[in-house]
LUMDRENMI-449471 format. One record per residue (C-alpha): residue number from 1; residue in one letter; x, y, z. Coordinates in Angstrom, 1 decimal, always signed. Example, Ala and Ser with C-alpha at 12.3 -4.5 7.8 and 13.67 -1.06 7.14 Angstrom:
<pts>
{1,"A",{+12.3,-4.5,+7.8}}
{2,"S",{+13.7,-1.1,+7.1}}
</pts>
This chain:
<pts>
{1,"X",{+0.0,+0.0,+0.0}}
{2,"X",{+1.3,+3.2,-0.7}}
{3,"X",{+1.5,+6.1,+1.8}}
{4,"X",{+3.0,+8.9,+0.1}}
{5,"X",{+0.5,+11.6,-0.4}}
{6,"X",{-0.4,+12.7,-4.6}}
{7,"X",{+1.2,+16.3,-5.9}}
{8,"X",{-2.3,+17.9,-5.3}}
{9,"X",{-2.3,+16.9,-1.6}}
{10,"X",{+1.4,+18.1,-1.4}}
{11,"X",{+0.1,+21.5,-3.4}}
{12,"X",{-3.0,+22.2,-0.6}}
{13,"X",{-0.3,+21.7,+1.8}}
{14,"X",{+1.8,+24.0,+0.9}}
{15,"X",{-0.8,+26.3,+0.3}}
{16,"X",{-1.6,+26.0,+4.1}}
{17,"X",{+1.9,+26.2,+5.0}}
{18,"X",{+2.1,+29.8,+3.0}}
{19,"X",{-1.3,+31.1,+4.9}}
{20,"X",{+0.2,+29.8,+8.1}}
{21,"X",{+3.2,+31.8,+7.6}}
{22,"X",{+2.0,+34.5,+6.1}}
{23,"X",{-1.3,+35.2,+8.2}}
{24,"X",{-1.8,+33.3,+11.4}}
{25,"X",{+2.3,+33.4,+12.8}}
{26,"X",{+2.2,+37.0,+12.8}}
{27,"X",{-0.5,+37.6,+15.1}}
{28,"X",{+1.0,+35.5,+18.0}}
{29,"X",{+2.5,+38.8,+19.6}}
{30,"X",{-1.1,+40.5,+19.8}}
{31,"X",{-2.5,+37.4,+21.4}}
{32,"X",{-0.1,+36.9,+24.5}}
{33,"X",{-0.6,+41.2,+24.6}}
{34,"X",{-4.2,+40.3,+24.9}}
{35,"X",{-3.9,+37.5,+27.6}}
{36,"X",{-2.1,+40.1,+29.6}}
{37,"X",{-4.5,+42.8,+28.9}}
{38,"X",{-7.8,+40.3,+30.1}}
{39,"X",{-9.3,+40.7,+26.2}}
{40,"X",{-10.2,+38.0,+23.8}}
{41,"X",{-8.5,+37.6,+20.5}}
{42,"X",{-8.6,+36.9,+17.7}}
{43,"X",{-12.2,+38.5,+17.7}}
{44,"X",{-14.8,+37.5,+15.2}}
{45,"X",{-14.1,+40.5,+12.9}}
{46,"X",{-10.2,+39.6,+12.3}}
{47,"X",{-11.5,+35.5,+12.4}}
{48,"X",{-13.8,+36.5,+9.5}}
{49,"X",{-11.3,+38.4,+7.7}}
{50,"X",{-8.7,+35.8,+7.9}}
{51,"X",{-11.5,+33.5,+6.7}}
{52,"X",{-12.0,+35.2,+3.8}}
{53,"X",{-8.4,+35.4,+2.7}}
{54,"X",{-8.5,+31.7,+3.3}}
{55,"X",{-11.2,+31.6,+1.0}}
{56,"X",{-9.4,+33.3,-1.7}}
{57,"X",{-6.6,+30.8,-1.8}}
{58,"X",{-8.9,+27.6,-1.8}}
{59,"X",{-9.0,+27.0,+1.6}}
{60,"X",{-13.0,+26.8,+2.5}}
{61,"X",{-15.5,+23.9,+3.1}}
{62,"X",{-13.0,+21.3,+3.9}}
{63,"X",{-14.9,+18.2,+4.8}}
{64,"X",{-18.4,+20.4,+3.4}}
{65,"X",{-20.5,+18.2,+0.5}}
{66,"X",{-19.2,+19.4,-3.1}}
{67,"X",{-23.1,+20.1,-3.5}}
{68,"X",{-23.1,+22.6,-0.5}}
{69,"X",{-20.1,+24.5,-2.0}}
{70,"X",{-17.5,+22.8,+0.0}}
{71,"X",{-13.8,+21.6,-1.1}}
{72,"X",{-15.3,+18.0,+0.4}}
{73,"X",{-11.3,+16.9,+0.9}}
{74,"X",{-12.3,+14.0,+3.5}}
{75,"X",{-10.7,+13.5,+7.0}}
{76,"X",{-7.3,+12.3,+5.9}}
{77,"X",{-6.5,+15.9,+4.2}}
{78,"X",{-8.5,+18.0,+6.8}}
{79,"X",{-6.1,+16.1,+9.6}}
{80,"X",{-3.5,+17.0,+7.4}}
{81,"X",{-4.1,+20.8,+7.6}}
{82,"X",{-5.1,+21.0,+10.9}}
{83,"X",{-1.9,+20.0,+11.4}}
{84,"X",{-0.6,+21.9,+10.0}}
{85,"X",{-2.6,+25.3,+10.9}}
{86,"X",{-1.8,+24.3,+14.4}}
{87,"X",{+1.7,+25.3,+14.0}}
{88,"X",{+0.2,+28.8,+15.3}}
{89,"X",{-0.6,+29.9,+18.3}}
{90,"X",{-4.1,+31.5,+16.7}}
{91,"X",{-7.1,+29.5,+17.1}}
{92,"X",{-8.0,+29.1,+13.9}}
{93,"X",{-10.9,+27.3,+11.9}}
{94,"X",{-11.4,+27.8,+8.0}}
{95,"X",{-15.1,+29.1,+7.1}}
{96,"X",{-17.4,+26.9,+4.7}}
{97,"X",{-17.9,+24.2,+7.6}}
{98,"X",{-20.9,+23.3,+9.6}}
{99,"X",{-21.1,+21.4,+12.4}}
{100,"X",{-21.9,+17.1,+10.4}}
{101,"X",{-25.0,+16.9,+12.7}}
{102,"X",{-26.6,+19.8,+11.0}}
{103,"X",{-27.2,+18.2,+7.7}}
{104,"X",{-29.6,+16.5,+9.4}}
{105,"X",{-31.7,+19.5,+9.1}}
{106,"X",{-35.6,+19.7,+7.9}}
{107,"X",{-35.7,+21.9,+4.2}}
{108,"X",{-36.8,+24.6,+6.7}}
{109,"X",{-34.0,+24.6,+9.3}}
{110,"X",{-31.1,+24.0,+6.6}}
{111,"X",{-32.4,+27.5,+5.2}}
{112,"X",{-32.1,+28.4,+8.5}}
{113,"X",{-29.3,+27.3,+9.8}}
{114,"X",{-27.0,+25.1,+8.4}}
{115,"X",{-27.0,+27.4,+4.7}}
{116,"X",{-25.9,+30.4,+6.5}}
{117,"X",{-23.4,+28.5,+9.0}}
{118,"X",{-21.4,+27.1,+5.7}}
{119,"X",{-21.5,+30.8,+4.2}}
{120,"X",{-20.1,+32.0,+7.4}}
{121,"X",{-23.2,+34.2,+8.5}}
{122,"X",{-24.3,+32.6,+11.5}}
{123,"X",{-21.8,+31.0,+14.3}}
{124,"X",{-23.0,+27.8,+16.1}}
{125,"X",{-21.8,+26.0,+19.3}}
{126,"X",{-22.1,+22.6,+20.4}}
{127,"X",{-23.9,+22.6,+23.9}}
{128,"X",{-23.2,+18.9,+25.6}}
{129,"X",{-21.3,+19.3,+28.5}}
{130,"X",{-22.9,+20.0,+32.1}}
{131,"X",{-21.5,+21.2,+35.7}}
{132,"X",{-21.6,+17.5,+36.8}}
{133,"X",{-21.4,+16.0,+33.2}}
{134,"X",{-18.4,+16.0,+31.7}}
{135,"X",{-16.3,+12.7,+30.4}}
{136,"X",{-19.4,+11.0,+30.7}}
{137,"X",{-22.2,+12.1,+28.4}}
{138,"X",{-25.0,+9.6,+29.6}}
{139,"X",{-25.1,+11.5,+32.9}}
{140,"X",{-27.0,+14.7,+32.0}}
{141,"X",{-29.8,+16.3,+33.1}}
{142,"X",{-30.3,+19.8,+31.7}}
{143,"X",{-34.5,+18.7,+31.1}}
{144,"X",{-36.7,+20.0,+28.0}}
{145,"X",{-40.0,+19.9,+29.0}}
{146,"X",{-43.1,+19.9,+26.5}}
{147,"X",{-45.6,+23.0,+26.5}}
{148,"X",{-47.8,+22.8,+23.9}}
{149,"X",{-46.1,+23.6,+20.4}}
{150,"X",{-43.0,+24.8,+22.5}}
{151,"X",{-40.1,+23.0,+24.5}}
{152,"X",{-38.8,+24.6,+27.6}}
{153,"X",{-35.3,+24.7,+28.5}}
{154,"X",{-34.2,+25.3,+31.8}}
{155,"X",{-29.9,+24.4,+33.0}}
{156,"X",{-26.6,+25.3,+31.9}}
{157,"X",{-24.0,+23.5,+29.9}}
{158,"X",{-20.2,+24.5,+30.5}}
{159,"X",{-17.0,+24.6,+28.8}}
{160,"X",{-18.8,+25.4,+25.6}}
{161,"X",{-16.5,+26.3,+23.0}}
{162,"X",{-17.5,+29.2,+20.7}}
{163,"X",{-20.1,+29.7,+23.5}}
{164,"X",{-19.7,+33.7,+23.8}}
{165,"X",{-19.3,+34.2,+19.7}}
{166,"X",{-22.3,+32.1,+18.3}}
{167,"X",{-25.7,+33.2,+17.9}}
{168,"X",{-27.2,+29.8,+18.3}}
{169,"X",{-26.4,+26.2,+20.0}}
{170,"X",{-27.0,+22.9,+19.3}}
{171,"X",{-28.1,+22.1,+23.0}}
{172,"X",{-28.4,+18.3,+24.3}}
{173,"X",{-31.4,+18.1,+26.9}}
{174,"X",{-33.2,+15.3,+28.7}}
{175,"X",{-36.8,+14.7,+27.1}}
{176,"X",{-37.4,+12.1,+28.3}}
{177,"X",{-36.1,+11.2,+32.3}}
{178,"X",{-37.1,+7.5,+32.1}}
{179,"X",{-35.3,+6.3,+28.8}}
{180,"X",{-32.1,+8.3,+30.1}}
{181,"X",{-29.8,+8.1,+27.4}}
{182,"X",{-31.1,+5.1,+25.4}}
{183,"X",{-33.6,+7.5,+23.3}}
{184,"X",{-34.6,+10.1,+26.1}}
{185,"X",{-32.1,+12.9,+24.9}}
{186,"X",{-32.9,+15.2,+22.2}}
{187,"X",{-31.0,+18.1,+19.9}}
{188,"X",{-32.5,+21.5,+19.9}}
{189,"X",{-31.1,+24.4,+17.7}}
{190,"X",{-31.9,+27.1,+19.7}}
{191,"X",{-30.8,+30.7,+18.8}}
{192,"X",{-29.5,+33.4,+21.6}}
{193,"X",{-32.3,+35.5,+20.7}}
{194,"X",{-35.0,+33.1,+22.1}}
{195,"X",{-33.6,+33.6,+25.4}}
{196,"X",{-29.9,+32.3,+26.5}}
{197,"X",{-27.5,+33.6,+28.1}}
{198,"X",{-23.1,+33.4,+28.2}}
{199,"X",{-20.1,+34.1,+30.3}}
{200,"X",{-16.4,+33.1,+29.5}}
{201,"X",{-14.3,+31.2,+31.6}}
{202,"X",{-11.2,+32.4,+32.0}}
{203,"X",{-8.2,+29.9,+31.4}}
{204,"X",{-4.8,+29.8,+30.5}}
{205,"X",{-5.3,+29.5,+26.8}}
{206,"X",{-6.2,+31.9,+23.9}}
{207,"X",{-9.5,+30.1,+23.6}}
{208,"X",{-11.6,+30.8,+26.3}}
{209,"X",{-15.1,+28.4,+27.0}}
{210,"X",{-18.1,+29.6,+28.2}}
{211,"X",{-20.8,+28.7,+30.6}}
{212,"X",{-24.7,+28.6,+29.1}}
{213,"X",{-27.2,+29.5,+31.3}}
{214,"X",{-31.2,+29.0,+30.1}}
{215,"X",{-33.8,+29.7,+31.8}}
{216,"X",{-36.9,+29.1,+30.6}}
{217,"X",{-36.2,+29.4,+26.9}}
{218,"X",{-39.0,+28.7,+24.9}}
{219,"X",{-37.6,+26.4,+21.9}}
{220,"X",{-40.6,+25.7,+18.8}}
{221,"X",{-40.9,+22.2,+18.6}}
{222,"X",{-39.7,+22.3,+14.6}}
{223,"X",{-36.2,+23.7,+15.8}}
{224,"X",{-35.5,+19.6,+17.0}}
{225,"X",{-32.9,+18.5,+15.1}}
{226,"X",{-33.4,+15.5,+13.8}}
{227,"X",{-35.9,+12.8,+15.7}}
{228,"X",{-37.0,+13.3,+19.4}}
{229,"X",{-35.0,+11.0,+21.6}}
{230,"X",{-32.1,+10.3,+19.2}}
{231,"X",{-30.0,+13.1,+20.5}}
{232,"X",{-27.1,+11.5,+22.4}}
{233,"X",{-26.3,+9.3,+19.3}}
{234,"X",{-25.7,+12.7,+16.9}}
{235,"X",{-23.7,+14.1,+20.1}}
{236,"X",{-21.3,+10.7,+19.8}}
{237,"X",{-21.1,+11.4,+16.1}}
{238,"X",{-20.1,+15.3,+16.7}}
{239,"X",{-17.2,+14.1,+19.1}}
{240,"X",{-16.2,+11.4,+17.0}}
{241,"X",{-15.6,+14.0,+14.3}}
{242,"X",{-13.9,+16.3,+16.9}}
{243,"X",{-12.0,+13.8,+18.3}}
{244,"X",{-9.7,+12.9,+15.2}}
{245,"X",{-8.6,+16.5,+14.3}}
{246,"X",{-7.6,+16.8,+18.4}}
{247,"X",{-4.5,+14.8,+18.3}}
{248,"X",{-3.4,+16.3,+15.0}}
{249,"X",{-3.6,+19.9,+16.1}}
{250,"X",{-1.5,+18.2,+19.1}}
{251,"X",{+1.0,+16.8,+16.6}}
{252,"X",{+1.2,+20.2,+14.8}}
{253,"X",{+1.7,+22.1,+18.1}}
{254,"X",{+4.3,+19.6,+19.0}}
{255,"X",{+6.2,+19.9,+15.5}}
{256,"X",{+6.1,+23.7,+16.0}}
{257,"X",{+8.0,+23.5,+19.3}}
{258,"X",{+10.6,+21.2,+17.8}}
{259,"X",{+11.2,+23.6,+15.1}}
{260,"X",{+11.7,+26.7,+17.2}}
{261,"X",{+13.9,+24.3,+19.6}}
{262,"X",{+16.3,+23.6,+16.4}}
{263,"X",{+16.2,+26.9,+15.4}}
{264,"X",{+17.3,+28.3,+18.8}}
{265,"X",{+20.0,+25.4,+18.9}}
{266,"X",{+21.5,+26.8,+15.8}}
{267,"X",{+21.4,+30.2,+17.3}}
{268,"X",{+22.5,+29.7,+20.8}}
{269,"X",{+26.4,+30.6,+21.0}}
{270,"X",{+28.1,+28.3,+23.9}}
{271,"X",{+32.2,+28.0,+24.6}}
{272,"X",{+32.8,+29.2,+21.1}}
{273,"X",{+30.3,+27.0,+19.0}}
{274,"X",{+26.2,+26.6,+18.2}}
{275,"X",{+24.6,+24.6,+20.9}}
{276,"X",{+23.5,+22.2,+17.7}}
{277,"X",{+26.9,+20.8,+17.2}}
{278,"X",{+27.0,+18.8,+20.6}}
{279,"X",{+25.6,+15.6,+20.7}}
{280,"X",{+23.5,+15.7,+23.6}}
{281,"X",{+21.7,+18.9,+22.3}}
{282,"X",{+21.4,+16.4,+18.8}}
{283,"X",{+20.2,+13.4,+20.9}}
{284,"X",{+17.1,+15.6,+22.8}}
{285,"X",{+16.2,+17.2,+19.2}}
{286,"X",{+16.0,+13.4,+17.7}}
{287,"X",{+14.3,+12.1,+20.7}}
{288,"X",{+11.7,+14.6,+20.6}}
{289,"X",{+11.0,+13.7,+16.5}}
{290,"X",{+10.9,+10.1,+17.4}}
{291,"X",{+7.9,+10.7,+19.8}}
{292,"X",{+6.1,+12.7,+17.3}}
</pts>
């Protein structure tokens, strides 16, 4: 079996590489200024800017449908450039995605919803994760209660990512106490304006969470996504998605650090000669390869 990746695949690498360098490594100054200053950024403006010049240079709709517009590249190539993109210290995602669970949309959401999340005009969130609910997803509780053509929301989910920015979740909630789980969990898409509130939560990286907090959000009954009760098996396949393009930003991040390790080895002047030329300096900067 052959490995080695075709000249296109090498060509949309490269492509990234150039965008990388040229876009994304230069604003890594103005994010540790804006750690130290308590604001967020990149903010959406500068996000949706860089979007766009991403855009320009092929770089939209990675795993997105060929019939929705999207570059439809499969998980092998979008691994690839998450890879690396993650060479920066901006968090960065390119524009012309939606969220895989939203194609599951009625005709009338997907002109709602999913249509304007690929064209980068609305911003979702995924909305799983609970104060007491975290690794384990068959625990929650956040409850959706029927009232007439209307379900009512009432919780909070935490450690949402994108949770300040969008301007509507996908929100998990218990429908059904009895079935748990095992076809008592349902998706809602429910927009901020119906009645939701965020805060961030401050942490040591560039990409702060937030907390959710609903009370009493009134949710129509045609904003389900999906089928009543089938919720927790589309929140497995949104992680599953998630979780193969988490270890290769990891592997980018780590290929970074070797690279600026090297480079400072080269640099660094000790009794008369580069660090690089002595072997043990050699021997940690293979070692760390090897593990990657």
């Amino acid at each position: 079996m052959d490995f080695a990746l075709s000249d296109e695949q090498r060509m949309v690498l490269g492509t990234v590489r150039q965008f990388v360098q040229k876009e994304l490594l230069p604003l890594e100054a103005e994010i540790q200024r804006a750690e130290l200053e308590g604001r967020q950024f990149p903010d959406r403006t500068t996000i949706r800017q860089l979007q766009a010049t991403a855009r320009k240079a092929g770089l939209w709709g990675l795993l997105t449908p060929e019939e929705y517009g999207g570059a439809n590249l499969g998980f092998l190539m979008t691994a690839l450039i998450t890879m690396e993109t993650a060479r920066a210290l901006v968090p960065f995602i390119y524009g012309g995605g939606a969220d895989n669970i939203l194609y599951q949309c009625t005709p009338v959401l997907r002109e709602r919803y999913l249509l304007p999340t690929i064209e980068g005009e609305r911003q979702s969130c995924f909305a799983l994760t609970e104060p007491d609910t975290g690794s384990d997803a068959t625990n929650i509780k956040m409850p959706a209660v029927r009232d007439g053509t209307d379900w009512v929301l009432n919780g909070e989910k935490v450690f949402i990512t994108n949770g300040c920015e969008a301007d509507f979740a996908i929100v998990f909630a218990v429908t059904d106490r009895n079935k748990g789980y095992k076809g008592g969990v349902t998706a809602f898409l429910v927009d901020r304006a119906m009645g939701w509130t965020s805060r961030r939560i401050e942490t040591m990286g560039s990409w702060g969470p937030a907390e959710l907090h609903f009370e009493n959000v009134r949710v129509p009954a045609e904003n389900v996504l999906g089928e009543v009760g089938n919720g927790f098996q589309q929140a497995m396949a949104w992680i599953g998605q998630g979780r193969l393009l988490i270890p290769a930003r990891a592997v980018g991040q780590a290929q970074r650090l070797v690279e600026m390790g090297r480079e400072y080895a080269r640099q660094r002047i000790a009794f008369g000669h580069p660090i690089a030329d002595y072997q043990a300096i050699q021997w940690m900067l293979a070692d760390s390869a090897v593990e990657i």
